[in-house]
C-alpha positions in Angstrom: 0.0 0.0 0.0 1.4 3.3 -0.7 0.5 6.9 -1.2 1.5 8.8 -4.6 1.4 12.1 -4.8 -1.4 14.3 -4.9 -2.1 15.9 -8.2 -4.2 19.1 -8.0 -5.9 19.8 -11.3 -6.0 23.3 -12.7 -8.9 25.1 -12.1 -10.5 22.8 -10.1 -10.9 21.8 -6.1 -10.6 18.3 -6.6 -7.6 16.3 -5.6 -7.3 13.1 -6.8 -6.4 10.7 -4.5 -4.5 7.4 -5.3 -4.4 6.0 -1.5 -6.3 3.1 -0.1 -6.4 2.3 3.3 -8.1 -0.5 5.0 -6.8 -1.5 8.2 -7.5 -0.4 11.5 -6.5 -0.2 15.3 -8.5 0.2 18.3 -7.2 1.4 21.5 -6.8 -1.5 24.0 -9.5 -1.9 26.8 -6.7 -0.9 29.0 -5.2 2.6 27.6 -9.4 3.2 27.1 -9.7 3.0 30.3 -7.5 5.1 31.6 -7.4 7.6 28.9 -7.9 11.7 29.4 -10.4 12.1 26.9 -13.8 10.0 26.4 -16.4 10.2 23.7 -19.3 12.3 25.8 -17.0 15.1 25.3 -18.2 14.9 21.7 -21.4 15.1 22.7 -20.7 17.8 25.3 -19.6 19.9 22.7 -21.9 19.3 19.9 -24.9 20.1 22.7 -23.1 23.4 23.6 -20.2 24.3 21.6 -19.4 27.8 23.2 -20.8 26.5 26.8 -18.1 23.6 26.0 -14.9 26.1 25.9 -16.1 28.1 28.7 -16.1 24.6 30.5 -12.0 24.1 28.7 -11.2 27.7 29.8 -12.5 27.2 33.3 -9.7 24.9 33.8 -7.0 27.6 34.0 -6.8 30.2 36.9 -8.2 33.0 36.0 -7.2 36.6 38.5 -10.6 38.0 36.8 -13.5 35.4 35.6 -14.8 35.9 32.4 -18.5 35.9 31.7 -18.5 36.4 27.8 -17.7 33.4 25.7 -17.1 34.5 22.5 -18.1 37.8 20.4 -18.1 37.3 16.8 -20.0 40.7 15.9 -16.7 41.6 13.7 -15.6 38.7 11.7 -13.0 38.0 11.2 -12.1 39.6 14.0 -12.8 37.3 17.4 -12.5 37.7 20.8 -12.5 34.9 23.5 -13.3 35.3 27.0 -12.5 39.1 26.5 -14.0 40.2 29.6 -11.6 37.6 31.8 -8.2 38.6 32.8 -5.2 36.1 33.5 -1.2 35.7 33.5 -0.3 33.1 30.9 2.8 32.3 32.7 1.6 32.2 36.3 -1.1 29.4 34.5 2.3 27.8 33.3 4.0 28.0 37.1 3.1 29.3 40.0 -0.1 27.6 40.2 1.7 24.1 40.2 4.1 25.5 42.7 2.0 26.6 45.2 -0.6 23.9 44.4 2.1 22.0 46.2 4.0 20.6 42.9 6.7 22.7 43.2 9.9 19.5 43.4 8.2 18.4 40.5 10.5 18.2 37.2 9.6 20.3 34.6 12.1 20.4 32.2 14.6 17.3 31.7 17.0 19.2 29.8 19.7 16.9 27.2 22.0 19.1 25.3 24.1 18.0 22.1 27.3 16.6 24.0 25.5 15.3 26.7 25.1 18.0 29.6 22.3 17.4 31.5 19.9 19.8 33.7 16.8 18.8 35.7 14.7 21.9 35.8 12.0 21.5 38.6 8.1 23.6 38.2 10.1 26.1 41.6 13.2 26.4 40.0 11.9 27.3 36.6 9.4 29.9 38.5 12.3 31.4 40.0 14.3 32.2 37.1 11.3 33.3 35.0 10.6 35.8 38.0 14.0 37.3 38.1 14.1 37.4 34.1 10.4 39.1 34.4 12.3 42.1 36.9 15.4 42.3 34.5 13.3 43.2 31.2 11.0 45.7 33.2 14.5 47.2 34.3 15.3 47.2 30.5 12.1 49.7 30.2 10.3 46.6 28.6 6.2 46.9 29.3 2.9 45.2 28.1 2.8 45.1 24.3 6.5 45.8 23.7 8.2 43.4 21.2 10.7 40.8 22.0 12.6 38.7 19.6 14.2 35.6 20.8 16.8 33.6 19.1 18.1 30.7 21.1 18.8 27.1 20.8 16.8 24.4 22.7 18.1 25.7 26.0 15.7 25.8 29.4 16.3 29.9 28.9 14.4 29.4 25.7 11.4 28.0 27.6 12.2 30.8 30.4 12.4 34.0 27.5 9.3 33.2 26.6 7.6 32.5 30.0 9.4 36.1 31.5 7.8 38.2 28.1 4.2 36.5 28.6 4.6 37.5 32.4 5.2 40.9 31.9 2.3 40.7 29.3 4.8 41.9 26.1 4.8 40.0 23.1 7.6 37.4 21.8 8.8 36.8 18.3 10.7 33.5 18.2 13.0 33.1 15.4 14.2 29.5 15.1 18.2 29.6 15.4 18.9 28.2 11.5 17.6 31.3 10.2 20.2 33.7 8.6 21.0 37.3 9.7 18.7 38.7 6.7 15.8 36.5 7.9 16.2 37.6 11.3 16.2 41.2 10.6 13.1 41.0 8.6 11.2 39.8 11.4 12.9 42.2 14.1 12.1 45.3 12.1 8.2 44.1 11.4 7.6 43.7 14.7 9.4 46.3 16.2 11.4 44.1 18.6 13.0 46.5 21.6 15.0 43.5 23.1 16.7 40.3 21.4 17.3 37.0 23.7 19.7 35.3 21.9 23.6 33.2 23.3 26.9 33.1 22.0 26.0 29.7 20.0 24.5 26.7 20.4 24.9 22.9 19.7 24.3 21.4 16.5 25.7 18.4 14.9 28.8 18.2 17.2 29.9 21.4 16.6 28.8 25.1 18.1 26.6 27.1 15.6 26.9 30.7 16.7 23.9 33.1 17.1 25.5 36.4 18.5 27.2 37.0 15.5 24.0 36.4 13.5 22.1 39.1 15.8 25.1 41.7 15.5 25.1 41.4 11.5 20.8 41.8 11.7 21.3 44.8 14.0 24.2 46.3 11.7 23.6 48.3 8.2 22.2 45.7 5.9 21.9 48.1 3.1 19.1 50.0 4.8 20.9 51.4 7.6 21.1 50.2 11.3 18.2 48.6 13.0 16.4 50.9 14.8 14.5 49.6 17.6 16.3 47.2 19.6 17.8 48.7 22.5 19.5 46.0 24.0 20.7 42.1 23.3 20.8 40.0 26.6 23.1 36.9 25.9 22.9 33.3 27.4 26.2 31.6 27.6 26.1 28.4 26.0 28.8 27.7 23.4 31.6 29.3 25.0 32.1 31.0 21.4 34.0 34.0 21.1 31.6 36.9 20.7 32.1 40.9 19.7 30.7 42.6 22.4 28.6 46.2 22.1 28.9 48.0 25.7 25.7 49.4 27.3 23.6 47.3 24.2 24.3 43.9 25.3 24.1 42.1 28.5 25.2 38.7 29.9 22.2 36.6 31.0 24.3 34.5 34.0 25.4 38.4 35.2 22.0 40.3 35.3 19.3 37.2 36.1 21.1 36.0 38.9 21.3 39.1 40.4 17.6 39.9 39.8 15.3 40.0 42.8 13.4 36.5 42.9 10.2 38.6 43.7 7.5 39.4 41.3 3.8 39.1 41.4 2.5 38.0 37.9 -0.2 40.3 37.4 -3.2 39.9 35.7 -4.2 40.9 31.7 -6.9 40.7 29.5 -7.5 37.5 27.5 -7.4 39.3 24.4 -3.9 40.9 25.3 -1.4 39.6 22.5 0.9 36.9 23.2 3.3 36.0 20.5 3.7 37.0 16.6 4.8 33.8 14.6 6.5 34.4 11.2 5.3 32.1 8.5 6.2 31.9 4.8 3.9 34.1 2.8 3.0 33.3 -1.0 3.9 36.5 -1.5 7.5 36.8 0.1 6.9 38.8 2.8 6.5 36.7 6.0 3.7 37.1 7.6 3.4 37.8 11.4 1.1 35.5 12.8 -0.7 36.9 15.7 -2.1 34.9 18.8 -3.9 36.5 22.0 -3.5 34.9 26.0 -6.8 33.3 27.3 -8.6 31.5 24.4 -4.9 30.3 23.3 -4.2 28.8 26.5 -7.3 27.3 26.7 -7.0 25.3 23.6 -3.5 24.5 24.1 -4.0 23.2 27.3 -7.0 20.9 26.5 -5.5 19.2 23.2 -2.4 18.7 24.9 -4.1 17.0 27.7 -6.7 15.3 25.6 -4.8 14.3 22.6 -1.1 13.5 24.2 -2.8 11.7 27.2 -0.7 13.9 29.7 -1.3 12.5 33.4 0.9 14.8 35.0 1.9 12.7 38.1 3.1 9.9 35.8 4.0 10.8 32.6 7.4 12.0 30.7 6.4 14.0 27.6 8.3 14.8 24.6 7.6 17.0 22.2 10.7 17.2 19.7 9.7 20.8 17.8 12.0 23.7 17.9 10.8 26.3 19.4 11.2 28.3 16.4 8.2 26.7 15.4 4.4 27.0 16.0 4.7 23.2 17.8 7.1 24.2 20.0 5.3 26.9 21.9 2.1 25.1 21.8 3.2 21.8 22.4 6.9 22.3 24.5 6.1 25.2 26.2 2.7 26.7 27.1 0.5 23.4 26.5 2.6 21.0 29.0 3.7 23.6 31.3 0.1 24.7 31.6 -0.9 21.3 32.4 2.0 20.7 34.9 3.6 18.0 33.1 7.3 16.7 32.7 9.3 17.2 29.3 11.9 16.5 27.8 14.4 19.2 26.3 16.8 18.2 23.8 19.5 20.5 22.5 20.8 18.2 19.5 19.7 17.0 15.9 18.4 13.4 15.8 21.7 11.7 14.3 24.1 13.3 17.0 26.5 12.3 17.8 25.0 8.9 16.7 22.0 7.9 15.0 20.5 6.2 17.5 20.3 9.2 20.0 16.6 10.0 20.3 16.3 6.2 21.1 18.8 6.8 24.1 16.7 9.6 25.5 13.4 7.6 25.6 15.4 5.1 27.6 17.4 6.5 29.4 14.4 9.4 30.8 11.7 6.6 30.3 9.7 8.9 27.8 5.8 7.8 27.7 4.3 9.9 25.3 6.6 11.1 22.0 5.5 13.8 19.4 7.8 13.8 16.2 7.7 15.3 12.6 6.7 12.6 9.7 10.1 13.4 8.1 12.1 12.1 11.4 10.1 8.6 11.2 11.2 8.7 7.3 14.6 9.3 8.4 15.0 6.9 11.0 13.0 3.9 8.7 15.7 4.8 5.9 18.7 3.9 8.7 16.6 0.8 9.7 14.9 -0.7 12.4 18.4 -2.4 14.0 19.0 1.2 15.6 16.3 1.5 17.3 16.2 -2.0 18.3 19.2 -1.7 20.5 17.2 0.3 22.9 14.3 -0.5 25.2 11.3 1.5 23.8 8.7 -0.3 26.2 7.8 2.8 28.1 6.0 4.6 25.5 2.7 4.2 25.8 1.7 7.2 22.8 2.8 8.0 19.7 1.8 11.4 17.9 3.0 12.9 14.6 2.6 16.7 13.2 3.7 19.1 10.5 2.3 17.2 7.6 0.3 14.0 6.6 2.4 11.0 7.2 2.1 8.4 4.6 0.4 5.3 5.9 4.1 2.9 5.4 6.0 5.2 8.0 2.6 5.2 10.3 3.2 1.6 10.1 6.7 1.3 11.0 6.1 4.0 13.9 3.9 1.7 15.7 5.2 -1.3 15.3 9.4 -0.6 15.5 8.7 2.5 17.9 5.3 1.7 19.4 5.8 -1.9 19.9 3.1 -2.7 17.8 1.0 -1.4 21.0 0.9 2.3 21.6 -1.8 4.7 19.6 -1.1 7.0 16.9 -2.6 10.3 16.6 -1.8 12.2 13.7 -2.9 15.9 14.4 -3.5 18.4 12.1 -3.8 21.9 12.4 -1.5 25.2 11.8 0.7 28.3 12.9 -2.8 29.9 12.5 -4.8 27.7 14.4 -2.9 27.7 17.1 -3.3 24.2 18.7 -4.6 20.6 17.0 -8.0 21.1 15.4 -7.9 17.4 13.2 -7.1 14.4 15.8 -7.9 10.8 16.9 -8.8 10.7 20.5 -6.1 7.9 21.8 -8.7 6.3 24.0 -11.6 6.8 21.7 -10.5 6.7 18.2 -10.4 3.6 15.9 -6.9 4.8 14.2 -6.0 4.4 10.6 -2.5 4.8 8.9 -2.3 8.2 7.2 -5.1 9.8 8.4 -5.8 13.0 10.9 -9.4 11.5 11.1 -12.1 13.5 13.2 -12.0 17.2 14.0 -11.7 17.2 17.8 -14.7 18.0 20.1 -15.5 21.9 19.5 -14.0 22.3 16.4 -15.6 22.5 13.2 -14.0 21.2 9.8 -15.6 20.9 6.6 -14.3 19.8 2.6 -15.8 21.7 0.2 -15.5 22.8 -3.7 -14.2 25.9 -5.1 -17.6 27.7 -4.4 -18.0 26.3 -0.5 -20.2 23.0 -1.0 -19.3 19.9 0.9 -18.1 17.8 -1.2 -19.5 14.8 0.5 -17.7 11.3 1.5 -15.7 9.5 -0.9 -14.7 12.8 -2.2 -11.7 15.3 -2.2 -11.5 19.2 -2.3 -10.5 22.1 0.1 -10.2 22.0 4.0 -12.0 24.5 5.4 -12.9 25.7 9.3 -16.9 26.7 9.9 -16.7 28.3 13.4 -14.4 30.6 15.2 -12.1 28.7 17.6 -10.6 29.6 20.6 -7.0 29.7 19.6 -7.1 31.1 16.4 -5.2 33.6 14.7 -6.1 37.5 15.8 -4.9 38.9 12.3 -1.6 39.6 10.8 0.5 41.7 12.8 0.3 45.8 11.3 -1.7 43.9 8.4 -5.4 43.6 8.9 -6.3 43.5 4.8 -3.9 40.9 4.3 -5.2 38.2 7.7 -8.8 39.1 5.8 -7.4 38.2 2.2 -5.3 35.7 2.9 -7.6 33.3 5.6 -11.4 34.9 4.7 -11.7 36.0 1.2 -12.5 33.0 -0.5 -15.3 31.8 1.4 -16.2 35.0 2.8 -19.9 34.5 1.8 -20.2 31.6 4.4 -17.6 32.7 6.8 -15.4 30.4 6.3 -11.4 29.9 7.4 -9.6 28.9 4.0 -6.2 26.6 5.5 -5.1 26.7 1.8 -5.0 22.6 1.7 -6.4 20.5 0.1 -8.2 17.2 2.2 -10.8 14.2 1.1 -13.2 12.7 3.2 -13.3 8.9 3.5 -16.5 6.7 3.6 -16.5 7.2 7.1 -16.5 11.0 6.8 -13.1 10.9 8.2 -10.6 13.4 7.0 -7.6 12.5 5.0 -4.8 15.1 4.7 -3.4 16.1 1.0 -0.7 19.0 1.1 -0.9 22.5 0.0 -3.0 23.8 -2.8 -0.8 26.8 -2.9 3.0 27.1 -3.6 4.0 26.9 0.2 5.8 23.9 0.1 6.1 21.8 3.4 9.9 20.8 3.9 10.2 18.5 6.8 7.2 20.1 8.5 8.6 23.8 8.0 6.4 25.7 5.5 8.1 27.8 2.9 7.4 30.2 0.5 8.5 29.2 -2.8 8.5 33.5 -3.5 11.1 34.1 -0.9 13.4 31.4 -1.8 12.9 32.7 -6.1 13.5 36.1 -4.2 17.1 35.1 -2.8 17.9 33.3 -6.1 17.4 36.0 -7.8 19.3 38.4 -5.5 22.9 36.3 -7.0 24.5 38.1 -9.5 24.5 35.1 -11.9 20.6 34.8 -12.0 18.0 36.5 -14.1 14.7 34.6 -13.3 14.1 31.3 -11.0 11.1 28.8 -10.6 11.0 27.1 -7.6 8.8 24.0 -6.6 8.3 21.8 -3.9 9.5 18.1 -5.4 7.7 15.1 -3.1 11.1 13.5 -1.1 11.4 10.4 0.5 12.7 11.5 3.5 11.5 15.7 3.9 8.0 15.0 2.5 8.9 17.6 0.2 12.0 19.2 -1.4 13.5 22.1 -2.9 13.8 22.2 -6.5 15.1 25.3 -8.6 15.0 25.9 -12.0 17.1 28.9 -12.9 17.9 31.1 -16.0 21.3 32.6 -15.8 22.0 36.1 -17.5 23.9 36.2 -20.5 26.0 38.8 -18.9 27.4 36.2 -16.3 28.0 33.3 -18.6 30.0 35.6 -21.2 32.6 35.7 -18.4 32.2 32.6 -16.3 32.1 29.0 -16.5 28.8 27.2 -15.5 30.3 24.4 -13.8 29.9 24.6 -10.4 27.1 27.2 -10.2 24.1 24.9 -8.9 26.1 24.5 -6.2 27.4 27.9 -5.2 23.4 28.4 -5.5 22.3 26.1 -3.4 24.7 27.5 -0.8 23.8 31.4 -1.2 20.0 30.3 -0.6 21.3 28.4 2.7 22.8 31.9 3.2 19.9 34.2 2.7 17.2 32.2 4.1 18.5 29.5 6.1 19.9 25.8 5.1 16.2 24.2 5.5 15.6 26.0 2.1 18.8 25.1 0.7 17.6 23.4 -2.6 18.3 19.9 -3.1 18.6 20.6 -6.8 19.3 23.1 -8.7 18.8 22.7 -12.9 20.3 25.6 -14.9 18.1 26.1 -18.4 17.3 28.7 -20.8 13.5 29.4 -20.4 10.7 28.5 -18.2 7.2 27.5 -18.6 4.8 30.6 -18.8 1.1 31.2 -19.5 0.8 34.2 -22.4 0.1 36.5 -19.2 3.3 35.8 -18.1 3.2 33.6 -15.0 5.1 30.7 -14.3 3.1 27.3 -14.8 5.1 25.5 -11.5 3.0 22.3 -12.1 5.1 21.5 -15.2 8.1 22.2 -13.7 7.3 19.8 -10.9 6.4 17.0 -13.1 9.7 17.4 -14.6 11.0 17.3 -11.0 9.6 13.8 -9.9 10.3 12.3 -12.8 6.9 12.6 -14.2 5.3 12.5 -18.0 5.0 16.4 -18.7 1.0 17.2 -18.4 -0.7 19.6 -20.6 1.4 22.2 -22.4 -1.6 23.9 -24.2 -1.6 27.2 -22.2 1.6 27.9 -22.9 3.1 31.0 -24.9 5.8 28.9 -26.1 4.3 24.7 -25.9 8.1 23.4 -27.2 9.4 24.8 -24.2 9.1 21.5 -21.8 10.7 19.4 -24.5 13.8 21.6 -24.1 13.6 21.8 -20.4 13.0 17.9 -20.0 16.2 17.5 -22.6 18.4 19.7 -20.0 17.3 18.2 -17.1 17.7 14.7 -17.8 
């Protein structure tokens, strides 16, 4: 059994899907019976779907309860529990702490070489306290930007805890991002404070970060950043660094000396919590922007529901960066919200061997793992004898996120990871939406291989054609959400025409959210994930823009015009594939050997090495329609290999001959 690729037809809604699935899993009697989650909360919500996130939001501690659920009377535009008032990170710590849970472990930290720090729920209050006094010394306030730029360090987790307490706003940038990258998103939001360190590990060596903040904050053609005032530095890599007096402070120096007093005080729900920069179609990244109280809410409950988290008993582990939308749902305000135990890991998967994530579920006793569908690729392409050498028998839950995972690797995640025992559930949802919207409930849910399967309780999914009908079972077409949710995206940050454009434009007639992918519904209703319907291609779970990477192409001096497309990759889910057109001018003077490469590198440089491309093919023209635009879905035919589809649109129809010839 296996899954091709999607193929979206021009013009049309309707994905054809070549997968069949037919087997099945039930939870055993025992993990039903002890599960989180049962199926009245199905029918709790479907009775009373606002009365049944009141209920979800109830569960946090709220310094001023609200009494209005949800206001909708400016759509797009919603508002959760707008009346309460709360402090996200005293929900995330001092509650456990002085509920008596303070000894308890909250962070097992594992860094690349093998350092280890146990982080209880006090000693992780602590520090997020006297971080909270040191950026109110630094003049930051509610609704001040702060960027942070850190490896996966326990002062990750803390940055962002310290800048919810204070009720500012964080911008995480994941630490693989270039010095361009990171610029972009501190001018955009305004950022008055980078957290960053000297470096951090990866792959057995340090990979610095100070010197990537210094080059952001210097003249990068448009002058010197503006608004950041100072740069507070965690000491990890014992790299050298270049050091601006009065701008940048040491973290050990200033936090330690901070008063371990401060009284988390409360805000409204509505007051923002973090910008998120995704990949836009158009380029520009766009600032994703999520508010306190309904977020929480929904973080807390799927992480609960969906992971299984029994606090007392269970060690989580999340692997996202926190760079990413899943690690501050799913690493840091979900878990920590529910007072759970996690694991931290520093590293990449394969260092410094490739069997090290199975050595961390050993050696901490892991229960409940959440992973990326192109790690289970990875790991099944070095075999199952790796993970064999280690004892796997304490997980009990297996999850997987940032894109659909083909039903083969679903298959080999149970049975080589799993034991053939422990539930799946494959979530689906978005830097948008916040926190899972698609799941199997682990104790509930009759699982199958590759699919996200059932919206969960409260949430409201639908599959409809281009003009908004349900397509009905059996049948494929565009994923679509029907109902507000509580942690959904607030807008675009400084970009309210865009959040409506982008999300609410195409189905604004019937109110609905457009995810921009493209799903089919199985006999049983249940939903099956297909990948974008746009040009954001997924690249081991990270979503890029196929304009921004075109963009840095075409910023080398050798390039006159790229195409780029996401190719479908055994082991990324998708890749990187450019198809450039070099200028005359360049090739008068220089050789062409060599140049895919040096391309491929100056990408890694502008953007960052996950959109490196795997390929790059140097030719003389590229497919266009006679209104000029590029037809990418020919290009990515030639890509995988594929029988060129229909050329009839095209100014010049011999052109795919010619680029097929070159490529081969």
């Amino acid at each position: 059994m296996s899954e091709q690729n999607p193929i979206t037809h021009a013009g049309s809604s309707q994905i054809d899907h070549l997968l069949t699935e037919d087997r099945r899993f039930a939870p055993s009697s025992e993990f039903a019976a002890n599960a989180v989650a049962t199926a009245e909360l199905y029918d709790h919500a479907k009775a009373d779907r606002e009365g049944f996130w009141a209920d979800q939001a109830r569960e946090l501690h709220w310094h001023k309860p609200f009494t209005e659920v949800l206001d909708w009377s400016n759509p797009p535009f919603a508002k959760w529990f707008a009346d309460g008032e709360l402090n996200v990170a005293y929900n995330c710590l001092d509650r456990h702490v002085e509920a008596g849970n303070g000894d308890r472990v909250a962070l097992l930290w594992e860094g690349e070489p093998g350092d280890e720090r146990r982080v209880t729920y006090a000693e992780l209050t602590d520090e997020v306290k006297r971080l909270a006094n040191v950026l109110e010394g630094l003049g930051i306030g509610q609704g001040d930007r702060v960027a942070i730029y850190l490896p996966m360090i326990p002062e990750a987790v803390a940055s962002m805890l310290a800048v919810a307490r204070i009720g500012a706003i964080h911008s995480v940038v994941f630490g693989g991002f270039s010095a361009d990258s990171l610029r972009a998103r501190i001018d955009d939001a305004g950022a008055k404070l980078v957290i960053t360190a000297d470096g951090g590990y990866r792959k057995g060596k340090v990979s610095a970060l100070k010197p990537a903040v210094d080059l952001a904050l210097g003249d990068r053609g448009t002058g010197p950043q503006e608004t950041v005032e100072h740069v507070l530095v965690v000491k990890r890599g014992d790299n050298e660094v270049e050091w601006t007096e009065g701008r940048d402070l040491w973290w050990h120096e200033v936090v330690s000396a901070a008063s371990g007093e401060h009284e988390a005080q409360a805000f409204p729900a509505e007051n923002p919590l973090f910008i998120l920069y995704t990949s836009g179609t158009t380029g520009k990244p766009k600032g994703i922007l999520h508010t306190s109280g309904g977020y929480l809410a929904q973080a807390a409950f799927t992480n609960k529901v969906v992971h299984d988290i029994h606090p007392e008993t269970d060690v989580y582990w999340c692997t996202a960066d926190i760079g990413w939308v899943t690690g501050h749902t799913y690493v840091t305000y979900g878990p920590l919200a529910n007072g759970a135990t996690q694991v931290l890991y520093e590293g990449t998967p394969d260092a410094p061997h490739p069997g090290r994530w199975w050595e961390i579920v050993q050696k901490y006793g892991v229960t409940v793992l959440y992973t990326a569908p192109t790690a289970i690729r990875s790991f099944m392409k070095l075999g199952r004898a790796i993970p064999k050498q280690f004892d796997l028998s304490s997980l009990r839950l297996l999850g997987s996120v940032g894109e659909p995972i083909n039903p083969e690797a679903w298959m080999w995640y149970r049975k080589i990871i799993g034991g053939k025992t422990a539930p799946i559930v494959d979530t689906w949802w978005q830097t948008e939406t916040g926190a899972i919207m698609v799941s199997a409930l682990p104790g509930v849910t009759e699982t199958k291989p590759g699919s996200a399967q059932v919206p969960l309780p409260g949430i409201s999914i639908d599959v409809v054609d281009e003009d908004g009908a349900h397509v009905g079972n059996g049948n494929g077409g565009l994923l679509v959400i029907t109902e507000p949710w509580p942690s959904m995206l607030r807008g675009i940050w400084g970009d309210p025409e865009r959040f409506v454009e982008t999300y609410w434009e195409k189905f604004q007639k019937q109110g609905f959210y457009f995810a921009g992918d493209g799903a089919r519904l199985d006999d049983d209703g249940d939903v099956w994930l297909l990948g974008r319907v746009d040009d954001v291609m997924n690249v081991s779970g990270h979503r890029l823009s196929t304009t921004e990477i075109e963009s840095a192409l075409v910023g080398n001096e050798a390039v006159a015009e790229a195409a780029v497309v996401g190719a479908s990759d055994e082991t990324t889910g998708q890749a990187v594939v450019a198809f450039v057109i070099i200028k005359q001018s360049y090739l008068d003077e220089n050789p062409v050997e060599g140049l895919g490469q040096t391309l491929r590198q100056w990408v890694g440089e502008q953007i960052g090495p996950i959109a490196r491309p795997r390929d790059v093919y140097i030719v003389g023209e590229l497919p266009k329609t006679r209104s000029g635009k590029i037809m990418r879905r020919l290009l990515r035919d030639v890509a995988e290999g594929r029988e060129v589809g229909d050329t009839t649109t095209l100014a010049d129809t011999a052109v795919m001959s010619v680029i097929s010839a070159q490529v081969k």
